[in-house]
Residue frames as a rotation matrix with the C-alpha (Angstrom) as fourth column:
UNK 1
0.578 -0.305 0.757 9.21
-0.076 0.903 0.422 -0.52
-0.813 -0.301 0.499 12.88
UNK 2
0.525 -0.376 -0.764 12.14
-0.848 -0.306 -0.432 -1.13
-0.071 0.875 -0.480 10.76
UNK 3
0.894 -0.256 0.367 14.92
0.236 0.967 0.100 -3.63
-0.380 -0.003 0.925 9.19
UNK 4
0.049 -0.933 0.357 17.82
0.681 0.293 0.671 -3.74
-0.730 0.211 0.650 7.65
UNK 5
-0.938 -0.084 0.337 16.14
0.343 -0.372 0.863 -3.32
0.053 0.924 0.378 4.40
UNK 6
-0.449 0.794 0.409 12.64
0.458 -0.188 0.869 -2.41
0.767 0.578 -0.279 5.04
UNK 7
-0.975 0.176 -0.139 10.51
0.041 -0.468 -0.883 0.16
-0.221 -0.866 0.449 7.11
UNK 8
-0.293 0.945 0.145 6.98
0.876 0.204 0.438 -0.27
0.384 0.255 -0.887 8.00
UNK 9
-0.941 -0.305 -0.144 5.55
0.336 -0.889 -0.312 3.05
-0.033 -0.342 0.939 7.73
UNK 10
0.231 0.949 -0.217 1.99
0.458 -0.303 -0.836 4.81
-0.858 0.094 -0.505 7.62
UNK 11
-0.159 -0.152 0.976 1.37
0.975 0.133 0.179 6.04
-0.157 0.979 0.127 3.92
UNK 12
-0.276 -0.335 -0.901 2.09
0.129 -0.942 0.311 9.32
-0.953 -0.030 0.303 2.61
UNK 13
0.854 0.475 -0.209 0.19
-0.123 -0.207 -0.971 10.82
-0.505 0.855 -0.118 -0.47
UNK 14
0.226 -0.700 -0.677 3.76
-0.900 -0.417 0.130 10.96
-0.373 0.580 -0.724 -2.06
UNK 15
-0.391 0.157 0.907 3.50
-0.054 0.980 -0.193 7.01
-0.919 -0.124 -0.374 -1.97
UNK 16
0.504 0.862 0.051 1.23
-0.389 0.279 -0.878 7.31
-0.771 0.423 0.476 -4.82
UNK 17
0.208 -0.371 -0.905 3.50
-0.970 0.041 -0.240 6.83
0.126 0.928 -0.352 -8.22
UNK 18
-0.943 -0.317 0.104 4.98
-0.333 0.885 -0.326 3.33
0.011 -0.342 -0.940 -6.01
UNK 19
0.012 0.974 0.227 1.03
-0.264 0.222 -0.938 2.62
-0.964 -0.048 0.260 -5.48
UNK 20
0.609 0.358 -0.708 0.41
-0.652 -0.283 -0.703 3.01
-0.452 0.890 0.061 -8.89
UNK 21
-0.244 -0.748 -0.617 3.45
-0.923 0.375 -0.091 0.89
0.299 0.547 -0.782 -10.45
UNK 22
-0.937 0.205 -0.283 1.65
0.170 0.975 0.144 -2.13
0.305 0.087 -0.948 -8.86
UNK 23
-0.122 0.991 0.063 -2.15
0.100 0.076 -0.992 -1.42
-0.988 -0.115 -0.108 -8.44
UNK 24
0.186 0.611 -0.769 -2.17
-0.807 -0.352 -0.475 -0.94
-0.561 0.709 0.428 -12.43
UNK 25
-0.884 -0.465 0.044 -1.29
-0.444 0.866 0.228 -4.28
-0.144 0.182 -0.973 -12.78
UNK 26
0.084 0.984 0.159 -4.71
-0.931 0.021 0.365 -5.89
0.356 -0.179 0.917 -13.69
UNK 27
0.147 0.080 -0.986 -3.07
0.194 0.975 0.108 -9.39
0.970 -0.207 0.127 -12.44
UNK 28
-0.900 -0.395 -0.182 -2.78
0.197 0.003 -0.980 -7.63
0.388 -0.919 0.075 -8.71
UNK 29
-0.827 0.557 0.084 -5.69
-0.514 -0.686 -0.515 -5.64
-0.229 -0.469 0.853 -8.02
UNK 30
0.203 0.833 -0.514 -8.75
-0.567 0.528 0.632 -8.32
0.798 0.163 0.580 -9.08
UNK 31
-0.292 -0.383 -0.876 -6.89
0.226 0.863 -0.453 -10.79
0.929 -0.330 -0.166 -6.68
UNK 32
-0.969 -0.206 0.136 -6.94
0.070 -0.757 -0.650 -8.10
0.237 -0.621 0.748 -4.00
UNK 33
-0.207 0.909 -0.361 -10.99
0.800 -0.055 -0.597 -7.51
-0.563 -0.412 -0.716 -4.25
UNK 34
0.551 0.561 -0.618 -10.22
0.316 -0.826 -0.467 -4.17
-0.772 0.062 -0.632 -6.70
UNK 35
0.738 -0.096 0.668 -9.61
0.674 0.158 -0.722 -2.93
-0.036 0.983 0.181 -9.84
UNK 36
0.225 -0.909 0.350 -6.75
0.963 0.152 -0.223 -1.93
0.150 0.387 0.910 -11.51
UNK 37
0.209 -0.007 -0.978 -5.64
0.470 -0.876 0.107 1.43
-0.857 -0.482 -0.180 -10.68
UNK 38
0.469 0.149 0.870 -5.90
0.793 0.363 -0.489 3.60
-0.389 0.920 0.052 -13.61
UNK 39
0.471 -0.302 0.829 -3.89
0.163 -0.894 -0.418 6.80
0.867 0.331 -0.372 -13.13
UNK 40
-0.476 -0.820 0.319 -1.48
0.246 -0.472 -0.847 8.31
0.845 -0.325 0.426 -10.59
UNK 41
-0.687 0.400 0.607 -3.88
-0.685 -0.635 -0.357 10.91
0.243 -0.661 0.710 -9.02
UNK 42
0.461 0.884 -0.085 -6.24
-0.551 0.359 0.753 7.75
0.696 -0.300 0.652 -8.27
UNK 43
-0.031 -0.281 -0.959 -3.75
0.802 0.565 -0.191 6.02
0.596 -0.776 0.208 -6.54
UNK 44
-0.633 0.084 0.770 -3.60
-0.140 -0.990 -0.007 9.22
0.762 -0.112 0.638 -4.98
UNK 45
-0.260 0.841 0.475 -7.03
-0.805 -0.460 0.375 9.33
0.534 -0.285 0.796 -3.82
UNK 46
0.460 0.358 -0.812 -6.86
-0.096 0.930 0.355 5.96
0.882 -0.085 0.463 -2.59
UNK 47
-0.397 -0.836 -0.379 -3.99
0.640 0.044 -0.767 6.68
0.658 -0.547 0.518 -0.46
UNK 48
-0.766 0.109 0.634 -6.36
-0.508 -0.707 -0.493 9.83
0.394 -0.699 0.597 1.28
UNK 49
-0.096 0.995 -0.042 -9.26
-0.887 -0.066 0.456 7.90
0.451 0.081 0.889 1.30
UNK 50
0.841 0.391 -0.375 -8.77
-0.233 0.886 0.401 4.21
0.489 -0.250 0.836 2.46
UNK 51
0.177 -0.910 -0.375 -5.04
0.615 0.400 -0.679 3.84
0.768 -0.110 0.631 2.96
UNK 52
-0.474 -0.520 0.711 -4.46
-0.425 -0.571 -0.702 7.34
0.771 -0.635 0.049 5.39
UNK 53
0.841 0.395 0.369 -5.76
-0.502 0.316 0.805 5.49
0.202 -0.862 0.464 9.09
UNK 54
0.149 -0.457 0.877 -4.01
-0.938 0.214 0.271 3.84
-0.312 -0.863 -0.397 12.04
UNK 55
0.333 0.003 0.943 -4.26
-0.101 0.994 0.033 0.32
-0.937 -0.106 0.332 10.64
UNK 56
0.939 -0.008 0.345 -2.81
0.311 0.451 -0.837 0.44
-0.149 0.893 0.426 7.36
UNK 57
0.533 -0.815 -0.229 0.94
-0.478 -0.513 0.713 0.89
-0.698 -0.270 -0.663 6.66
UNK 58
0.805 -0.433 -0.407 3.17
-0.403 0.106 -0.909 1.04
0.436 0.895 -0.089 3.45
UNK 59
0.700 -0.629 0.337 6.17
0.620 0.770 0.150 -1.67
-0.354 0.105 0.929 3.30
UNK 60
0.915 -0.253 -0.313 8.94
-0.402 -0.613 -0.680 0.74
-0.020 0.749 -0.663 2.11
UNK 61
0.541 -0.841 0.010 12.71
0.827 0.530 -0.188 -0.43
0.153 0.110 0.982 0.69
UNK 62
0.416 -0.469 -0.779 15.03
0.236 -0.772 0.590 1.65
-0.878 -0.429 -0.211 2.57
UNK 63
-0.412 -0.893 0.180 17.24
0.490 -0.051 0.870 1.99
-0.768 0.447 0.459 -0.26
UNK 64
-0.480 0.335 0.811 14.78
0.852 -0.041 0.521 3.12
0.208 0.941 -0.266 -2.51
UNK 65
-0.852 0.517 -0.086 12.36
-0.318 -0.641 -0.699 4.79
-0.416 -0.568 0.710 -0.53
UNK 66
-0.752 0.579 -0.317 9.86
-0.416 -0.043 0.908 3.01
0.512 0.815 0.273 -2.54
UNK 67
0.070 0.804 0.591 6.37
-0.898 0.308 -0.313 1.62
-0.434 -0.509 0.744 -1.25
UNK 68
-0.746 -0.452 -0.489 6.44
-0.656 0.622 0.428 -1.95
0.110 0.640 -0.760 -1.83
UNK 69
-0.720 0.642 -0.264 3.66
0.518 0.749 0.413 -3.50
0.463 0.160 -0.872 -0.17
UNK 70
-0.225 0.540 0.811 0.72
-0.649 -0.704 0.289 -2.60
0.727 -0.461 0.509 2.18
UNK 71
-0.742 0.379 -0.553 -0.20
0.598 0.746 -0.292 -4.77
0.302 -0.547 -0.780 5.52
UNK 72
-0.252 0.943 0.219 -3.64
-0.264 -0.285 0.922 -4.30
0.931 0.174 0.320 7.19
UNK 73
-0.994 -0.048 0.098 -4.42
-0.109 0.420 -0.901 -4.64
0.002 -0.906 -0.423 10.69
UNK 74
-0.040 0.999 0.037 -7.98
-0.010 -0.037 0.999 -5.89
0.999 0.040 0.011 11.27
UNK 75
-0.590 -0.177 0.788 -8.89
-0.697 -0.381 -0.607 -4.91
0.408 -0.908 0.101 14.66
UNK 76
0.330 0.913 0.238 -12.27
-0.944 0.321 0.076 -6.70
-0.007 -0.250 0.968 14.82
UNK 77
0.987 -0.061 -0.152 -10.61
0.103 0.951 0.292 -10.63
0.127 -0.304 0.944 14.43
UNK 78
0.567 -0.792 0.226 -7.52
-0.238 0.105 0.966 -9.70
-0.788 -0.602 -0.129 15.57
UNK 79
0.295 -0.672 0.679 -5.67
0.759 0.596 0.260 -11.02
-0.580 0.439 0.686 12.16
UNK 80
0.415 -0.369 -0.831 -3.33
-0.371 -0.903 0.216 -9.06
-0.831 0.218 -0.512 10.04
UNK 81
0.732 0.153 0.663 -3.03
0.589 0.348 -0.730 -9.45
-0.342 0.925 0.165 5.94
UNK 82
-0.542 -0.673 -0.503 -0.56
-0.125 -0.527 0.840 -8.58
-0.831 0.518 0.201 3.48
UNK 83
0.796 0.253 0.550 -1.26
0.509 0.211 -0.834 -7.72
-0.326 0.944 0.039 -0.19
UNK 84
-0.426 -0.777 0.463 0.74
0.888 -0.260 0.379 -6.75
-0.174 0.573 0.801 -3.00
UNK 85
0.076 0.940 0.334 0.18
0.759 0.163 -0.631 -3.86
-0.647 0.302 -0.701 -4.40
């Protein structure tokens, strides 16, 4: 799914440095439910580990190519969430 300016894609381990520029924020990630992201290769590992599945997809700015957010699909109540991150 796309826009103008933004494509909603499924996340890609390269994602991680854009991860990382806002999960080490410690005012994002407490808000969120998790802590601050303290290195690269953890965003990383987040991205293989929680982020790669069918229901989660990176926000990217065409122009940039950057990850900008993440949305969540919950299957189980049917409601879909943005966070920063």
């Amino acid at each position: 799914m796309e826009t103008e300016r933004i494509l909603l894609r499924h996340w890609q381990e390269s994602d991680a440095e854009s991860l990382f520029k806002y999960a080490s924020d410690p005012d994002v990630g407490p808000h969120a439910g998790w802590p601050a992201h303290e290195s690269v290769e953890e965003s990383r590992e987040i991205i293989r580990t929680f982020f790669h599945n069918e229901t989660t997809w990176a926000i990217v700015l065409k122009e940039t190519g950057e990850a900008i957010l993440h949305q969540e699909e919950s299957w189980r109540n049917a409601v879909s969430s943005i966070l920063v991150c």
